[in-house]
N, C-alpha and C positions, 0 to 999 in steps of 0.2 A: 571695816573701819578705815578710813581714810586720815593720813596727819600729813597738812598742806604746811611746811614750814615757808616764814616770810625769811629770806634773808639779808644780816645787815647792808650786805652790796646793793642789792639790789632796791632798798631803799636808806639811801645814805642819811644820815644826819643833817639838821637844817644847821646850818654853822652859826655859832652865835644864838641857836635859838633853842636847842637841844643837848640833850647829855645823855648817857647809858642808861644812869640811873633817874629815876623821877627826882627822889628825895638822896643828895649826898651822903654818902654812906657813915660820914663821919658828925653828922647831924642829927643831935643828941634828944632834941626837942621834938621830931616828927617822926614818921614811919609809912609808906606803904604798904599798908596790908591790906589782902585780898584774900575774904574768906573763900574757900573752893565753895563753889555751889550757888556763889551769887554769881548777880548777872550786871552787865554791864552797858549802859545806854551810849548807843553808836551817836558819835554826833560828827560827824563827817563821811559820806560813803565812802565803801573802802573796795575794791576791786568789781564794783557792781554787784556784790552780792552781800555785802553789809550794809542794811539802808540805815539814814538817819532816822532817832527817835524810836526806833525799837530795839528792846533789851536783848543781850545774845549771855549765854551762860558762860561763868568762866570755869575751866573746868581742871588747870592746875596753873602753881604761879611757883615758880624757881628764885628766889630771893637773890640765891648766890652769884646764880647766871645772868639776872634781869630778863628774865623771856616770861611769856604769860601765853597760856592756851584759852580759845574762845572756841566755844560751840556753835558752829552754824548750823547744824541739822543731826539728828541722834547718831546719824553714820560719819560727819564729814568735821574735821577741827582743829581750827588753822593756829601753829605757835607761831609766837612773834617777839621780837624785841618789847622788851617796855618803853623805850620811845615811841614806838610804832603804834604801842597799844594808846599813848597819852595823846598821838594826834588825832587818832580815828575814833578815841571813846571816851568816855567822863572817868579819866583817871582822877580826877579829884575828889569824887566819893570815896576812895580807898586811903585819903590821905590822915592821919590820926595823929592828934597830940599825944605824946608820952609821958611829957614832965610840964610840972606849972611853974 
C-alpha cells in the first residue's frame, strides 16, 4: 500500500477564495459529511492521474483535522486537505442540511 500525502505548502490556499474547512465549524445549519465508502466525482484533473468525470473512492475523512483520503487504485491513496479535495472534486455532494 502506498499513502501519497498532498501537503498544505505545497498547495497553498486561494486567498480570498478558500478556507480549511468547507463548511465553518461554527455553522449550525450545514455539515460536511462524507460517508467512507463513497466515491467522489473528479471535476478538475488533479496531478495527471485524477481525470475529470470519473468517480474515485473515498476512503477515510478526519473531520477534526480537515484532510480526506481518495483512492486511486486498490494499492495507491493519496490524503489531502479538504480544500484540496473541494477544488479537484464535487465537494458539494457531501454538503447536508442539519436543521430547518
Amino acid at each position: 500500500m502506498t499513502l501519497v500525502v498532498l501537503k498544505p505548502e505545497d498547495y497553498p490556499m486561494l486567498v480570498g477564495q478558500e478556507n480549511w474547512f468547507l463548511i465553518h465549524p461554527n455553522n449550525i445549519d450545514c455539515e460536511f459529511c462524507v460517508p467512507v465508502g463513497a466515491a467522489a466525482v473528479c471535476k478538475q484533473p488533479l496531478l495527471g492521474i485524477f481525470h475529470k468525470n470519473l468517480p474515485y473512492p473515498l476512503v477515510n475523512y478526519d473531520k477534526d483535522h480537515a484532510w480526506i483520503t481518495v483512492q486511486l487504485s486498490p494499492e495507491v491513496f493519496y490524503k489531502m486537505p479538504l480544500y484540496v479535495f473541494a477544488r479537484h472534486f464535487d465537494a458539494e455532494a457531501f454538503v447536508r442540511r442539519v436543521r430547518d
